[in-house]
Each structure stands twice: as C-alpha cells, then as structure tokens.
C-alpha positions as CSV (number, residue, x, y, z in Angstrom):
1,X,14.8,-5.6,31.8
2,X,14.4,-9.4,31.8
3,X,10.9,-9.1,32.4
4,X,9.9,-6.9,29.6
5,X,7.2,-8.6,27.2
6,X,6.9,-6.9,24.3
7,X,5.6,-9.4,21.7
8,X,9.4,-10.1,20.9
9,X,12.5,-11.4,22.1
10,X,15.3,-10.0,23.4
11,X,18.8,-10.5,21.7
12,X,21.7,-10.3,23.7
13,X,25.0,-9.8,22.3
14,X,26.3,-13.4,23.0
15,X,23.5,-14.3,20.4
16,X,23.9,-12.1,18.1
17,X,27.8,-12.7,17.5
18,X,27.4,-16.7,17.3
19,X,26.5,-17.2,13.9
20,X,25.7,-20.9,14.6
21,X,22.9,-20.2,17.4
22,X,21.5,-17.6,15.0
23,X,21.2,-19.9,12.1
24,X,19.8,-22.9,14.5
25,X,17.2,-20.3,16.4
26,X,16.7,-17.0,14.3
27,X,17.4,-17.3,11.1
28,X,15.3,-20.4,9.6
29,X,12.7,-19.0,12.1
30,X,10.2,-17.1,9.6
31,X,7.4,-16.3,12.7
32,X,9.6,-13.6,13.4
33,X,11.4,-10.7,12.6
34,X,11.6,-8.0,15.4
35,X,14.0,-8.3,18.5
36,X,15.0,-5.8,21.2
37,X,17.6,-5.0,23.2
38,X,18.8,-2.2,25.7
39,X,22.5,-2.6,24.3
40,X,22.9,0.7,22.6
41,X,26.7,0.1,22.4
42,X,29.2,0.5,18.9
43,X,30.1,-3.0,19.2
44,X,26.6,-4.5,19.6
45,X,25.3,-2.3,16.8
46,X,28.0,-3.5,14.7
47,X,27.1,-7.3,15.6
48,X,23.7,-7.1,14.5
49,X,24.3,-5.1,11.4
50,X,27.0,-7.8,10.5
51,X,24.3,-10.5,11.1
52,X,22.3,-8.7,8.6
53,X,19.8,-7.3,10.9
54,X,18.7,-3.6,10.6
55,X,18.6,-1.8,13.8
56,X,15.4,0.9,14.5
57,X,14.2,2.2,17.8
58,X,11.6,2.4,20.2
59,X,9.9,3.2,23.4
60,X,8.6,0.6,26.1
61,X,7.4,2.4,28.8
62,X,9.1,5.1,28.6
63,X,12.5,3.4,28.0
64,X,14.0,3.7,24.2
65,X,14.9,0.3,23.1
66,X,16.7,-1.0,20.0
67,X,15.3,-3.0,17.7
68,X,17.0,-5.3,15.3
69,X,14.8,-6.5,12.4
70,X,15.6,-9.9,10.7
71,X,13.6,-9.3,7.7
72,X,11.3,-11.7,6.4
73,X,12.9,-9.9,2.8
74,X,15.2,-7.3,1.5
75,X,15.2,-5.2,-1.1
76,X,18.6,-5.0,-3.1
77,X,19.8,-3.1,-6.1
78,X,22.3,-4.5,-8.3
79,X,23.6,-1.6,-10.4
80,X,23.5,-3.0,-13.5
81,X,19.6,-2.8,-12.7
82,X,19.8,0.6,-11.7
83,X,16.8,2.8,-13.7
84,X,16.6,6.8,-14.5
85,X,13.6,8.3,-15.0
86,X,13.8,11.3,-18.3
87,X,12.9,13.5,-15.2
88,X,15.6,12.6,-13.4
89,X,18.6,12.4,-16.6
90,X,16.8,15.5,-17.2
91,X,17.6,17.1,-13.6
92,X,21.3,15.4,-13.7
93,X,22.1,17.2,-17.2
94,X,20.7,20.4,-16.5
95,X,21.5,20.9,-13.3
96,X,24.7,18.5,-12.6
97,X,24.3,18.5,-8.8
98,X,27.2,16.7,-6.9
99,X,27.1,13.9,-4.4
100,X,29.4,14.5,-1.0
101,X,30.0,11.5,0.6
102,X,31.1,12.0,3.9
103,X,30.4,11.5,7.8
104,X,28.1,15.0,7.8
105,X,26.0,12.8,10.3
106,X,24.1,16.0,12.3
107,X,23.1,17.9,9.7
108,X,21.2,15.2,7.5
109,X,20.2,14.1,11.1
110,X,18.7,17.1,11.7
111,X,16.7,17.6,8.5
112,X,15.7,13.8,8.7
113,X,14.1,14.8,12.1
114,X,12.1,17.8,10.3
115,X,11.3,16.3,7.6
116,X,9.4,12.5,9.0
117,X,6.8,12.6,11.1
118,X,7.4,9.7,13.2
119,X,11.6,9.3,13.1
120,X,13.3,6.5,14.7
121,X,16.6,8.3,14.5
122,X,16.8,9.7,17.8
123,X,19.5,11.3,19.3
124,X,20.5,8.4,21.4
125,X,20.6,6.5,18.0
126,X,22.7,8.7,16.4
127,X,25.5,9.3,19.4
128,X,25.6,4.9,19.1
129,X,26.5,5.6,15.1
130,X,29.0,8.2,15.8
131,X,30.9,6.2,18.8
132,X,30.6,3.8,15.7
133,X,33.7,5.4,14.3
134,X,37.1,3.4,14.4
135,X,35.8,0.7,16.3
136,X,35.7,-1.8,13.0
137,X,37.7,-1.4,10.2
138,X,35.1,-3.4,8.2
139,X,32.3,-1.0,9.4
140,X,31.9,2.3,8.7
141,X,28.6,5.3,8.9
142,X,29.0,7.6,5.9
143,X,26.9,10.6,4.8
144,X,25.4,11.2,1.0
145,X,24.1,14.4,0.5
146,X,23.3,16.7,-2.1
147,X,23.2,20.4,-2.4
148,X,21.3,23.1,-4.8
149,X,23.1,26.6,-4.6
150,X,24.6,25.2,-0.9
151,X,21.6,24.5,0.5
152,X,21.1,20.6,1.7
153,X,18.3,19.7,-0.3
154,X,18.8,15.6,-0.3
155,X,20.7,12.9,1.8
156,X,20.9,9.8,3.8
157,X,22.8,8.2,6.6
158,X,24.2,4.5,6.4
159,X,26.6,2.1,6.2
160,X,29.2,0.5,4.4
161,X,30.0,-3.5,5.8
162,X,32.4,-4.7,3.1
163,X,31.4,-4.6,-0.3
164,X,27.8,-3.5,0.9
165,X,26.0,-0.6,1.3
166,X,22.8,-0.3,3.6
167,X,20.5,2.6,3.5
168,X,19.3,3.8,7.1
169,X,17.0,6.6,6.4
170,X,17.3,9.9,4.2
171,X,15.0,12.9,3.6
172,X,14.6,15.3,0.4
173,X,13.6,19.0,1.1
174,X,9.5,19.4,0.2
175,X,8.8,22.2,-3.1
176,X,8.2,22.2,-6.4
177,X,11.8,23.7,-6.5
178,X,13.2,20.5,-5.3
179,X,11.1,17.8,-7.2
180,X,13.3,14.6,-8.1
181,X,16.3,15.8,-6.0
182,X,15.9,13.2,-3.6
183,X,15.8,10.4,-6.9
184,X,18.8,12.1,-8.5
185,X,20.4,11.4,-5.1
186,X,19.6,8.0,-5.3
187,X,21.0,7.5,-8.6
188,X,23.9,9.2,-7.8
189,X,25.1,7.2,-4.8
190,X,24.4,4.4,-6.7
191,X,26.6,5.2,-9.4
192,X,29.5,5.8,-7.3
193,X,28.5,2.3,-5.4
194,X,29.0,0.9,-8.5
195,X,31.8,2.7,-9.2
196,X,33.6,2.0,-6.2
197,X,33.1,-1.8,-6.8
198,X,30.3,-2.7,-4.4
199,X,28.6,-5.9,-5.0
200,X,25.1,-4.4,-4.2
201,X,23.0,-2.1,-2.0
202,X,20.8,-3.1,0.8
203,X,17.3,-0.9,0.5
204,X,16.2,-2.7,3.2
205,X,12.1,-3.7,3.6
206,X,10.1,-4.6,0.3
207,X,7.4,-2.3,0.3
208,X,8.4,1.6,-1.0
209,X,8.0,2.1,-4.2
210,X,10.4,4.5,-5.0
211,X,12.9,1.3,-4.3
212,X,11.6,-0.8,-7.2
213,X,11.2,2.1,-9.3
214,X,15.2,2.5,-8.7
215,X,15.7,-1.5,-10.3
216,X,15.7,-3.3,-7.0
217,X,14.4,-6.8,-6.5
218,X,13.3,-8.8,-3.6
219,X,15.3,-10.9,-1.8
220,X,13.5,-13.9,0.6
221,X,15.7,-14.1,4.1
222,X,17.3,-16.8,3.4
223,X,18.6,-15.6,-0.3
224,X,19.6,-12.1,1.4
225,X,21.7,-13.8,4.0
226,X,23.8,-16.2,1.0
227,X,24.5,-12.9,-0.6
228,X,25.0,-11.4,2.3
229,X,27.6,-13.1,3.8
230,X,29.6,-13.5,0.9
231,X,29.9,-9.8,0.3
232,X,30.5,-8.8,4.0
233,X,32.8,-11.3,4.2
234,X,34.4,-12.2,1.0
C-alpha cells in the first residue's frame, strides 16, 4: 500500500492522533486538502474526525480507500443565523412533521444510495460508522429523519463530537409531493441543535447553496480549527 501514488498522501493513524505533527505538517499546509488511508477502523475514523477532517471514500485500483479532507474551508451554521423560507414555515405549520433522532443508520443508508448518483457511502463505510458505537463517549453517529404519513421522505447520517454536529450526507425523496421536506428537515435538526445547546453545526464544504440559504458562513481552515477545538474539547 506504501507504494500507492495517488496525488495525495497517506495518513497513518500515528499522524493523525498527534496534534502537534498535524499542526507543524498538515494544518498550516494550504496545497492540500485530501489524504488516504486503508485504516477503515472505529478508532481511526474517530481520530480524523476529532482532527476536524471529514472522511469520504474511494477506489484506487480497485481497492476502496478512505479519504480524509482537511478543508481549505467549512461551512458552519450558528443558530442564531438559522433562516426559514415562508415555504418552508409554511410546510412546518401546516403540516407539523416531526424530527426522529436516532441511530436508524440502514434505512437512510439505503435511500441515500437510491437517491445520489455517485455515493460515497458505501457499505464498507457504513459497517466502520456502526462498529463506531461505544467506542468513544465523546463520539457518537446519529440518524435525523423525517416522515410524511410513515413514509421516510428526509434524513441524514452524522455525528455528534462534543458540542458539534457534522453533517455526512442526507437525501430528500424526489416529487412535487415532497417539495421543501428535505429544508424543513434542515431547520428542524437545527432547532433541536440549538436546543440541545450545541455551539454550531459543521455543513462541511463551502459550495451548496442550499447551506447558505440555511444562514451559514464560511469558515477559512485555520478559523474552523480555533472553533473547532474549543467546542470538541471544551
């Protein structure tokens, strides 16, 4: 594996758990962003997600690979920030649908993988999420998932590290039926976020606009990583 070349470095776990090494070599480093690694172990996952990094995968001839993305910037919503569209108060009065929180991991899964064309949640990815479970009482996968007459129509899979909250990915079912059920899901986890006294959700890359449209803001690396810390941490 050593002798892979893929345009980006690998990241071993010894790296990626020294926070020193990855300020001095990764961090202040702005020619890069993407790493890899074969590690597809809880603890290693957990590592890089502490470190801020956001873990997608893969394939290298014919091997699936991690990869951990530094960002070059973040997108974060503070709630205070957070925006509803009429459509959307509109949907949420009318229709009052209810966010489950939970670790229903498979079945958002699932629709994720119908609903994206190219999806980076594979089944190898979600087994490492699951064997995530109990391994780190400051880590933990959760579930947030809407439903319209109990069918799932919206949800998304990520993770809580502290007082944080980091999307992962997420679908909304396709129809006319089903138009702004996948904002209304939005706003609802970030109301409870906000209600459960997080200090801010990570959106992760700066470039959907659906994310700014929310009330996020852009966040350089090295500004993400302050606030970062302090609420994984603090």
């Amino acid at each position: 594996m050593e002798t892979i070349q893929l345009g980006i470095h690998h990241l071993p776990h010894d790296v990626v758990t020294d926070r020193k090494l990855l300020q001095e070599s990764i961090y202040t480093d702005m020619r890069k962003n993407y790493y890899w690694s074969e590690d597809f172990s809880a603890a290693y996952y957990i590592a890089q997600a502490k470190a801020g990094f956001i873990a997608v995968t893969d394939y290298f001839e014919e091997e699936e690979l991690l990869l951990p993305e530094i960002q070059f910037a973040y997108t974060l919503l503070d709630f205070e920030d957070l925006h509803i569209s009429r459509k959307v108060r509109k949907l949420l009065q009318h229709k009052a649908p209810e966010l489950v929180i939970g670790e229903e991991l498979d079945e958002i899964a699932d629709a994720i993988e119908m609903t994206h064309r190219n999806n980076w949640l594979t089944p190898k990815y979600l087994t490492m999420l699951k064997e995530t479970k109990g391994k780190d009482q400051n880590f933990k996968v959760i579930s947030a998932a809407i439903r319209e007459e109990n069918r799932l129509v919206a949800g998304e899979i990520g993770y809580i590290i502290g007082r944080t909250y980091t999307s992962l990915s997420g679908f909304t079912r396709r129809g006319k039926r089903y138009s702004n059920y996948g904002t209304a899901q939005l706003v609802l986890l970030a109301r409870y976020l906000q209600k459960e006294d997080f200090a801010f959700w990570n959106l992760g890359q700066p470039y959907m606009a659906y994310k700014f449209a929310l009330g996020a803001k852009v966040y350089e690396r090295s500004e993400f990583l302050e606030r970062w810390f302090k609420a994984t941490e603090g």
